[in-house]
HTML snippet that shows the backbone in 3Dmol.js (N, CA, C, O; Angstrom):
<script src="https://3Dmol.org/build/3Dmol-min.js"></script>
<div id="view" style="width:600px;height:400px;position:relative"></div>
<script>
const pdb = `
ATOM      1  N   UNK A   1       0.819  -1.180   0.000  1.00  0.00           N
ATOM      2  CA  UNK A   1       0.000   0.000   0.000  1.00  0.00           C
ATOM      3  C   UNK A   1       0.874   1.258   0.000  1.00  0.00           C
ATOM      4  O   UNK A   1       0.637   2.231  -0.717  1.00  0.00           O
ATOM      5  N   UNK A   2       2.141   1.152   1.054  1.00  0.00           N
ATOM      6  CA  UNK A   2       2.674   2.454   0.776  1.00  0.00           C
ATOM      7  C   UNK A   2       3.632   2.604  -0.764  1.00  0.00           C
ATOM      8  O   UNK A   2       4.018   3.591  -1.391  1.00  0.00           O
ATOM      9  N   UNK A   3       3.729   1.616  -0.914  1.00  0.00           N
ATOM     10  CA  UNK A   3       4.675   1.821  -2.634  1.00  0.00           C
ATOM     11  C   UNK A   3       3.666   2.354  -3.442  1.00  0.00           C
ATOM     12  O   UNK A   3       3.989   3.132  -4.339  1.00  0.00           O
ATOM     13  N   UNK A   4       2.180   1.976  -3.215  1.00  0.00           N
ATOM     14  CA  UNK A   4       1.147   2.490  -4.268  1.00  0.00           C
ATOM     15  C   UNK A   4       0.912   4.020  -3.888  1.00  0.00           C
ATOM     16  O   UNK A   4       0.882   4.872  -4.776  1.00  0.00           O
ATOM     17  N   UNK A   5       0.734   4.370  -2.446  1.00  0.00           N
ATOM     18  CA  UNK A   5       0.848   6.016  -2.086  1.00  0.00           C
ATOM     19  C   UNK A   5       2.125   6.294  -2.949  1.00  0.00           C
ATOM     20  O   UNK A   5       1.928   6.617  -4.120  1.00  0.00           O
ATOM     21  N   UNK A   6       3.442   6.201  -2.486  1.00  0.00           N
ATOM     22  CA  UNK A   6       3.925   6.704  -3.018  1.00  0.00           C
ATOM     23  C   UNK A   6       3.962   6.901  -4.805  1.00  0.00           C
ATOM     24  O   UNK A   6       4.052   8.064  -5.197  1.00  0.00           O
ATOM     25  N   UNK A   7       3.894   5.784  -5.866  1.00  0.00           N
ATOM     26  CA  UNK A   7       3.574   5.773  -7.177  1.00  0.00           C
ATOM     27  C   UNK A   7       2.376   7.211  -6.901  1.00  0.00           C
ATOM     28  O   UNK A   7       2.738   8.347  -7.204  1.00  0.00           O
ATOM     29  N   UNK A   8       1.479   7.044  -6.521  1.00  0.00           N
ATOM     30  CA  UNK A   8       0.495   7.948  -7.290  1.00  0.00           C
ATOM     31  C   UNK A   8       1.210   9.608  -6.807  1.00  0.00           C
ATOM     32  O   UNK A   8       1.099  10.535  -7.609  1.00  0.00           O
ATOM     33  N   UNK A   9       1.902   9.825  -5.486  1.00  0.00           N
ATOM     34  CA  UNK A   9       2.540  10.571  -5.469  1.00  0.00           C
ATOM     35  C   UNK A   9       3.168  10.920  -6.234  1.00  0.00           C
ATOM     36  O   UNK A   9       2.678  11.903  -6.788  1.00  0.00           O
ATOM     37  N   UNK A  10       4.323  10.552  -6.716  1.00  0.00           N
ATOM     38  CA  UNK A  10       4.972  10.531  -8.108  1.00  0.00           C
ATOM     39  C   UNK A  10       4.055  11.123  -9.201  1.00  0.00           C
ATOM     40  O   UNK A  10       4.139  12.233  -9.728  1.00  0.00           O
ATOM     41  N   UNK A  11       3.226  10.211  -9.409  1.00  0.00           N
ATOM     42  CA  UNK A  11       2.159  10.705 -11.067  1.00  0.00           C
ATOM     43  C   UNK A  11       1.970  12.187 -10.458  1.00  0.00           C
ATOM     44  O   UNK A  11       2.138  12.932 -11.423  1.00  0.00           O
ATOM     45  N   UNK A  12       1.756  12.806  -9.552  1.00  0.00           N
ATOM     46  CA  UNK A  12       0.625  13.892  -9.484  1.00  0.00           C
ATOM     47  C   UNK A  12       1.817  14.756  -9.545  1.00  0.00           C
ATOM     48  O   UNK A  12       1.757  15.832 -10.141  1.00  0.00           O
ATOM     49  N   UNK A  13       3.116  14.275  -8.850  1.00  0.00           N
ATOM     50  CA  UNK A  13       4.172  15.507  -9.279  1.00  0.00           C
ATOM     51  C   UNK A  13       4.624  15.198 -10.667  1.00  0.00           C
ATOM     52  O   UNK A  13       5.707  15.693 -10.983  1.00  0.00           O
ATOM     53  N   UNK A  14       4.053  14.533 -11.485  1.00  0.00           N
ATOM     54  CA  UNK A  14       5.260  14.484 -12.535  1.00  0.00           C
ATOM     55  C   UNK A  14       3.356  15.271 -13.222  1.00  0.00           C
ATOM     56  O   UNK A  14       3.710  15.923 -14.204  1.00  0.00           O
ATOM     57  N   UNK A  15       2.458  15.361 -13.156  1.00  0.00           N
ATOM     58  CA  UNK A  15       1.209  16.353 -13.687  1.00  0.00           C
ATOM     59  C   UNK A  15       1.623  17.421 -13.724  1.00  0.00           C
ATOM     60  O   UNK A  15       1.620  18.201 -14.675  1.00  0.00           O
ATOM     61  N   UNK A  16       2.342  17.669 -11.848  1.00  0.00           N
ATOM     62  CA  UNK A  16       2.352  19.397 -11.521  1.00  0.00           C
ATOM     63  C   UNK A  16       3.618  20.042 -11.887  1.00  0.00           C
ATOM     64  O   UNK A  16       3.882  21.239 -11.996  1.00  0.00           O
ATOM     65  N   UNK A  17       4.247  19.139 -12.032  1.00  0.00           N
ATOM     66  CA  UNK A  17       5.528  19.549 -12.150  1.00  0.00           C
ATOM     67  C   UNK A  17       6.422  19.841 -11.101  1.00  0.00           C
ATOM     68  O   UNK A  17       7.423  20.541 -11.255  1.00  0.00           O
ATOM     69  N   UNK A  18       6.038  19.249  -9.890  1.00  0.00           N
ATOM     70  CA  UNK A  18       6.775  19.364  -8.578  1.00  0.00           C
ATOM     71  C   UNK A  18       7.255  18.598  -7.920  1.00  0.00           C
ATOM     72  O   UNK A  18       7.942  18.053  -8.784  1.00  0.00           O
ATOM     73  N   UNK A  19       7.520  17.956  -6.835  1.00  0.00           N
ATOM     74  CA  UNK A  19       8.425  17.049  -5.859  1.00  0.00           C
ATOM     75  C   UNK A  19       7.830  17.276  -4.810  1.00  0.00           C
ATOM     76  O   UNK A  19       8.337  16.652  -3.878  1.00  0.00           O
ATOM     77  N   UNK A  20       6.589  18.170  -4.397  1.00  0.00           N
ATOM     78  CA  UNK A  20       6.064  18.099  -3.036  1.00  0.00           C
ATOM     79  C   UNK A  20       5.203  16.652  -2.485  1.00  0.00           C
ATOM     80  O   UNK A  20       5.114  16.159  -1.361  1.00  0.00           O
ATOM     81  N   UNK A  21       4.703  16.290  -3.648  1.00  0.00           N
ATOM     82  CA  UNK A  21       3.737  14.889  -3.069  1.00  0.00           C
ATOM     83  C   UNK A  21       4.465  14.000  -2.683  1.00  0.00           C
ATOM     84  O   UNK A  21       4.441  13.385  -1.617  1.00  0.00           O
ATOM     85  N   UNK A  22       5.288  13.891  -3.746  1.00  0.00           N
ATOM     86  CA  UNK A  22       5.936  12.479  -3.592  1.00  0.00           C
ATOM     87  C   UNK A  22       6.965  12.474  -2.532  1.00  0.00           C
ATOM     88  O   UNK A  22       7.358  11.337  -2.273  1.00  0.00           O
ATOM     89  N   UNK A  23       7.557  13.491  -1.793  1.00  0.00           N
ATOM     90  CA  UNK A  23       8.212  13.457  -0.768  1.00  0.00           C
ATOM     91  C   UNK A  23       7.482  13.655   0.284  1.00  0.00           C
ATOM     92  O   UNK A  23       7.903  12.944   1.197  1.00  0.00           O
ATOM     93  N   UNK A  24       6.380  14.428   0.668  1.00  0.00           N
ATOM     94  CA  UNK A  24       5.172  14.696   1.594  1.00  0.00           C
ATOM     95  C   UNK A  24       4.817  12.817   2.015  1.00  0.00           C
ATOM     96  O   UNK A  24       4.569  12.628   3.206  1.00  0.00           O
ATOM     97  N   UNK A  25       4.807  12.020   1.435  1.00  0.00           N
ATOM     98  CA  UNK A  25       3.943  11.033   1.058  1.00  0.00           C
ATOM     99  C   UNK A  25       5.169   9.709   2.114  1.00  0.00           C
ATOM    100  O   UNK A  25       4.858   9.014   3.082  1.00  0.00           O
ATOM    101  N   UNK A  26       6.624   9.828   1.340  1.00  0.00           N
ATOM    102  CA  UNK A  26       7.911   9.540   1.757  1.00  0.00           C
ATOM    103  C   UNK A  26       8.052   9.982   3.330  1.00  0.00           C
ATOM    104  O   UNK A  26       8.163   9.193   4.269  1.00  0.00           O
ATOM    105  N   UNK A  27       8.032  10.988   3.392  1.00  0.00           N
ATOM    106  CA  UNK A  27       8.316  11.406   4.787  1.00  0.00           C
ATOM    107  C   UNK A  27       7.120  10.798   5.732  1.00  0.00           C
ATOM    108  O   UNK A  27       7.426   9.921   6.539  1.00  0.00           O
ATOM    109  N   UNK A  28       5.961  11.185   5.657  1.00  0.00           N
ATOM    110  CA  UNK A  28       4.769  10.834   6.129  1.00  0.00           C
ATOM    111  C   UNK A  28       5.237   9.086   6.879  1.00  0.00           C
ATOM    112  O   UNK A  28       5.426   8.537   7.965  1.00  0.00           O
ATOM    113  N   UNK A  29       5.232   8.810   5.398  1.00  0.00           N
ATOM    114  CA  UNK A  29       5.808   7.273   5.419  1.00  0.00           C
ATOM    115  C   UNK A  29       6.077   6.260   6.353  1.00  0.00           C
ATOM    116  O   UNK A  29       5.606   5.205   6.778  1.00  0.00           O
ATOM    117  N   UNK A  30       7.757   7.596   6.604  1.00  0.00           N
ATOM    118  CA  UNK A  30       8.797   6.924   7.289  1.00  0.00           C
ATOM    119  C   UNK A  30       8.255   7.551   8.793  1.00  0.00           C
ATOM    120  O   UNK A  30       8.669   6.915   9.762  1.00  0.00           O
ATOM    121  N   UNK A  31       7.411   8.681   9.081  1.00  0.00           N
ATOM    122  CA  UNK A  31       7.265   9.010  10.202  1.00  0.00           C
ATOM    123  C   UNK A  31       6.892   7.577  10.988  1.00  0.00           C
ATOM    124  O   UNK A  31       7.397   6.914  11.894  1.00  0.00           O
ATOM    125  N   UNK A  32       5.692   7.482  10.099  1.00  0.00           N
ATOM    126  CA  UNK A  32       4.567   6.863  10.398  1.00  0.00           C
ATOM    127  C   UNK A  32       5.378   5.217  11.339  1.00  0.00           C
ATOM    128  O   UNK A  32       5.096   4.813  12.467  1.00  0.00           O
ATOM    129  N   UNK A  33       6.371   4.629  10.356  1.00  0.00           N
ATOM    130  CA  UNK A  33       7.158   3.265  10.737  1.00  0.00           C
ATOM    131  C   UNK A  33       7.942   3.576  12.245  1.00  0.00           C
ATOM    132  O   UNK A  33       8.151   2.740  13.124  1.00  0.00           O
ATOM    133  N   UNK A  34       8.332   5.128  12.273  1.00  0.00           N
ATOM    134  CA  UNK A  34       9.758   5.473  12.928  1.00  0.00           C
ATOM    135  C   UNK A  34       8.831   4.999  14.403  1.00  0.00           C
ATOM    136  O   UNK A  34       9.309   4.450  15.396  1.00  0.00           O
ATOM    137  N   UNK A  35       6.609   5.613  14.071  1.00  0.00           N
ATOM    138  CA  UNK A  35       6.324   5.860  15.756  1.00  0.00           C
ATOM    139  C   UNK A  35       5.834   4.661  15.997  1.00  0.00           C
ATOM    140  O   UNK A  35       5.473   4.517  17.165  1.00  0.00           O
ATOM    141  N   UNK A  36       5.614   3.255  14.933  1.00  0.00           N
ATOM    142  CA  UNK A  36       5.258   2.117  15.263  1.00  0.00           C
ATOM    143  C   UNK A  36       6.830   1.478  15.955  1.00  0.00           C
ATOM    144  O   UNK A  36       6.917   1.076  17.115  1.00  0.00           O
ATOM    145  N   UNK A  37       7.725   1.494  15.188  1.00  0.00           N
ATOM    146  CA  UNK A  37       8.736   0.928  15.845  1.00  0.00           C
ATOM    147  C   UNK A  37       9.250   1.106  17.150  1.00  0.00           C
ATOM    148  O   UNK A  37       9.675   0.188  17.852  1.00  0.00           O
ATOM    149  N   UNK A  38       9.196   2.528  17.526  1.00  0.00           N
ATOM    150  CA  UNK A  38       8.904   3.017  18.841  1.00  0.00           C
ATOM    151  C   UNK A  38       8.001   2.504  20.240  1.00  0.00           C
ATOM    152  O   UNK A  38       8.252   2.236  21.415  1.00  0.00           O
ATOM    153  N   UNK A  39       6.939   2.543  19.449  1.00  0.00           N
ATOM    154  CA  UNK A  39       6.033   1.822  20.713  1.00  0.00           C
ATOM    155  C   UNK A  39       6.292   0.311  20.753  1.00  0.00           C
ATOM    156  O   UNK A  39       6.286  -0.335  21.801  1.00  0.00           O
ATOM    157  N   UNK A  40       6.500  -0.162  19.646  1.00  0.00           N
ATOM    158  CA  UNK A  40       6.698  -1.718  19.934  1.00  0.00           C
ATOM    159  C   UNK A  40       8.165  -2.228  20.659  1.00  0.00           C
ATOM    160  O   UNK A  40       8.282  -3.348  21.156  1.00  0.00           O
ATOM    161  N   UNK A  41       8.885  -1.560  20.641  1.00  0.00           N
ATOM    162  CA  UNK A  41      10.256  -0.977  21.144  1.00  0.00           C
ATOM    163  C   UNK A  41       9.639  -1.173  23.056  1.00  0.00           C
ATOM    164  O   UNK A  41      10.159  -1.807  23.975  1.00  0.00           O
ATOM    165  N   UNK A  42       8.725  -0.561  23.035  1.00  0.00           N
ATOM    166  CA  UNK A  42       8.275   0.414  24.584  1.00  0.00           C
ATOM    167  C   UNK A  42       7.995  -0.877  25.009  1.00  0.00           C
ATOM    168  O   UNK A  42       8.463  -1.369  26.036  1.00  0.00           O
ATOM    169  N   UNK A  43       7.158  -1.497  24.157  1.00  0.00           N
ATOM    170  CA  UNK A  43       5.750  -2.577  24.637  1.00  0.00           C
ATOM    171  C   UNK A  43       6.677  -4.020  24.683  1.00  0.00           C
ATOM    172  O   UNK A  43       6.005  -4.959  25.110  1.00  0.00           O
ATOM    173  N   UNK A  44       7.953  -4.349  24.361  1.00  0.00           N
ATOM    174  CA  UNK A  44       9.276  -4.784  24.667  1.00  0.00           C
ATOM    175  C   UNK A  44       9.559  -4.978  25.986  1.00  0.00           C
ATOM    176  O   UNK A  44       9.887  -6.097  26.381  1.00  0.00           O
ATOM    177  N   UNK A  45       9.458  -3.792  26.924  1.00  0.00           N
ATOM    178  CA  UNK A  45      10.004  -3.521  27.715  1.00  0.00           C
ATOM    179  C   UNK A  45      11.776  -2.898  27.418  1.00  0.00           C
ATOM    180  O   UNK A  45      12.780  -3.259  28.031  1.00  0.00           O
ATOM    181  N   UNK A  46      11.703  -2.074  26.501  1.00  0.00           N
ATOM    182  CA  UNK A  46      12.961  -1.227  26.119  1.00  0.00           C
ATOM    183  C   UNK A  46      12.568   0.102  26.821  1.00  0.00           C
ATOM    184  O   UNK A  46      11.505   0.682  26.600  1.00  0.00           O
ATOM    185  N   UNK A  47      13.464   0.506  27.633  1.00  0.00           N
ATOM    186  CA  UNK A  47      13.072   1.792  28.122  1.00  0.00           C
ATOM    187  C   UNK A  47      13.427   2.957  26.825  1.00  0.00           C
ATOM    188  O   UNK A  47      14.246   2.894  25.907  1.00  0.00           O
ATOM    189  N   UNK A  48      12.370   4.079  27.223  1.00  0.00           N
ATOM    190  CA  UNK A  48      11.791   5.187  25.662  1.00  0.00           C
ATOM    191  C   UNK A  48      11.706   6.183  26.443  1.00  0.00           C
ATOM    192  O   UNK A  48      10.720   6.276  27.173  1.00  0.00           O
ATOM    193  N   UNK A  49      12.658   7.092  26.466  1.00  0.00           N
ATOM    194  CA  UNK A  49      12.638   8.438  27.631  1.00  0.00           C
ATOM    195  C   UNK A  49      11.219   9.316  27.350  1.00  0.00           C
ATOM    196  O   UNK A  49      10.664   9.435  26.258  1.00  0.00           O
ATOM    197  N   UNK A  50      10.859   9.798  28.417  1.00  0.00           N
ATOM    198  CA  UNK A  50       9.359  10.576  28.919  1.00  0.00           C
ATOM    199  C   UNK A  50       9.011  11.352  27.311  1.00  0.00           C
ATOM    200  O   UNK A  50       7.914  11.349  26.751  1.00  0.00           O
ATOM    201  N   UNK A  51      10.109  11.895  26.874  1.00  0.00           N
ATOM    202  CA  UNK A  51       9.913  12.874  25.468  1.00  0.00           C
ATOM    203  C   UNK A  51       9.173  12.551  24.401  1.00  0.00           C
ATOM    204  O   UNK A  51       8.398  13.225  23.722  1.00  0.00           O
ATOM    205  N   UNK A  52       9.598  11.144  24.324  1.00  0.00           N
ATOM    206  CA  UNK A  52       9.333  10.262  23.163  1.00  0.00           C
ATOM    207  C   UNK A  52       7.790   9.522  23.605  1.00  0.00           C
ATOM    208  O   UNK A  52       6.982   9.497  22.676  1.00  0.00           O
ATOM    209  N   UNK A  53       7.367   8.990  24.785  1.00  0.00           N
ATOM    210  CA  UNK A  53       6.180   8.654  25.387  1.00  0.00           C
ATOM    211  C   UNK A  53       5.196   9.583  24.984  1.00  0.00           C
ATOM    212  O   UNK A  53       4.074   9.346  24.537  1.00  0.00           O
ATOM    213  N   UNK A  54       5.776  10.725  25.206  1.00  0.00           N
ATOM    214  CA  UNK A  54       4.896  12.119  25.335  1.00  0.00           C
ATOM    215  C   UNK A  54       4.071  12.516  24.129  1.00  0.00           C
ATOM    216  O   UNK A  54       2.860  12.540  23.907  1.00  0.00           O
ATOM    217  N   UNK A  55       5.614  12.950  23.126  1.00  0.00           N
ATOM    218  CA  UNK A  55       4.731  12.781  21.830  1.00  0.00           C
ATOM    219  C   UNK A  55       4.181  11.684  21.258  1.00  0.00           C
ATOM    220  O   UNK A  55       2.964  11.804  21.123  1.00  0.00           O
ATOM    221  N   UNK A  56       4.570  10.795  20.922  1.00  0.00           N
ATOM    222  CA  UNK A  56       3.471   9.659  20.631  1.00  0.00           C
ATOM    223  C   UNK A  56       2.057   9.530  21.420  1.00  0.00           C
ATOM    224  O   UNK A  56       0.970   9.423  20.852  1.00  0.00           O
ATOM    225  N   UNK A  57       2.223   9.553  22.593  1.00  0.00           N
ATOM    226  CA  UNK A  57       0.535   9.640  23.587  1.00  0.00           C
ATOM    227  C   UNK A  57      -0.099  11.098  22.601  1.00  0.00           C
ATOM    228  O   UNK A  57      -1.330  11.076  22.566  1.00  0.00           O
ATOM    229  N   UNK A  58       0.370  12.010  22.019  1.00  0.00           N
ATOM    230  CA  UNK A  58      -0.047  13.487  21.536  1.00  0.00           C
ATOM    231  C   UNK A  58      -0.258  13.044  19.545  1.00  0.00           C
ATOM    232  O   UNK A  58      -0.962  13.529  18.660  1.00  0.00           O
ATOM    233  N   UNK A  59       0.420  12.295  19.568  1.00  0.00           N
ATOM    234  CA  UNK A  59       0.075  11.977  17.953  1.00  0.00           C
ATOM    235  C   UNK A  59      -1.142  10.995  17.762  1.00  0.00           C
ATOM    236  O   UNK A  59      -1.883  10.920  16.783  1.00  0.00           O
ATOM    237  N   UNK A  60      -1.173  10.323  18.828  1.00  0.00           N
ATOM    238  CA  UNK A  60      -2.206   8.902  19.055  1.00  0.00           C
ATOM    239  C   UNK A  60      -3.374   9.884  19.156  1.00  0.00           C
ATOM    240  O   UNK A  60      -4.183  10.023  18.239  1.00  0.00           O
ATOM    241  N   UNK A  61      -3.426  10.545  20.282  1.00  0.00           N
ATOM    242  CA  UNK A  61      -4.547  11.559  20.334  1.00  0.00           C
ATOM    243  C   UNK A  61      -5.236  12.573  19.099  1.00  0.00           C
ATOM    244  O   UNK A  61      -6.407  12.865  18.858  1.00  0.00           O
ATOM    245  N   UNK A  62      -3.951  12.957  18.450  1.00  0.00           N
ATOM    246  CA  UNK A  62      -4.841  13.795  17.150  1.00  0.00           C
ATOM    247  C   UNK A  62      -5.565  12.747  15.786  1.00  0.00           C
ATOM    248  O   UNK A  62      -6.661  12.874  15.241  1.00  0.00           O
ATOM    249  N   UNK A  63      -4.525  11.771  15.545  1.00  0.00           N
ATOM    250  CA  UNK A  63      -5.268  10.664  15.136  1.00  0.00           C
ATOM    251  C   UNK A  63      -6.404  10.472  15.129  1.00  0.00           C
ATOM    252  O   UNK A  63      -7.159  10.447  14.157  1.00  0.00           O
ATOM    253  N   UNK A  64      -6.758  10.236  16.806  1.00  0.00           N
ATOM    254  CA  UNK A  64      -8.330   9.375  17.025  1.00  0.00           C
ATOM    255  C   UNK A  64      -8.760  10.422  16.938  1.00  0.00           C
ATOM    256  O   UNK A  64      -9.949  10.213  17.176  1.00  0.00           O
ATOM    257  N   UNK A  65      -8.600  12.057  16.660  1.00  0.00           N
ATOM    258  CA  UNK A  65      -9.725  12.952  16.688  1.00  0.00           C
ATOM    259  C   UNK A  65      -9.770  13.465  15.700  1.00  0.00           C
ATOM    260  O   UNK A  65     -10.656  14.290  15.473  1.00  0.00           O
TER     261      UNK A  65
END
`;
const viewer = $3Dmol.createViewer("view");
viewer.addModel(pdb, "pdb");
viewer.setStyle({}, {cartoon: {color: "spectrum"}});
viewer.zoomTo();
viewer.render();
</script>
């Protein structure tokens, strides 16, 4: 699914003539893996300093809303 986000990203910059989707899309992406790997990291029992708890409990939250 994300190789297909990204492809259509691609098409719409290669329409507009820009590089914003397809890197918007990339980044998004990799956020997205960096805050799963994180919590599963936590849920391990790997200690994840208060900072990192914090924002993720604050990204989980805008998510569900």
């Amino acid at each position: 699914m994300m190789l297909l986000m990204v492809s259509v990203g691609f098409q719409l910059d290669n329409l507009a003539g820009l590089e914003i989707v397809r890197y918007g899309v990339i980044f998004s992406a990799i956020a997205n893996e960096t805050v799963s790997i994180i919590e599963n990291a936590g849920l391990m029992g790997v200690p994840i300093p208060p900072v990192l708890e914090k924002a993720i409990d604050i990204l989980k939250m805008k998510g569900d809303s």
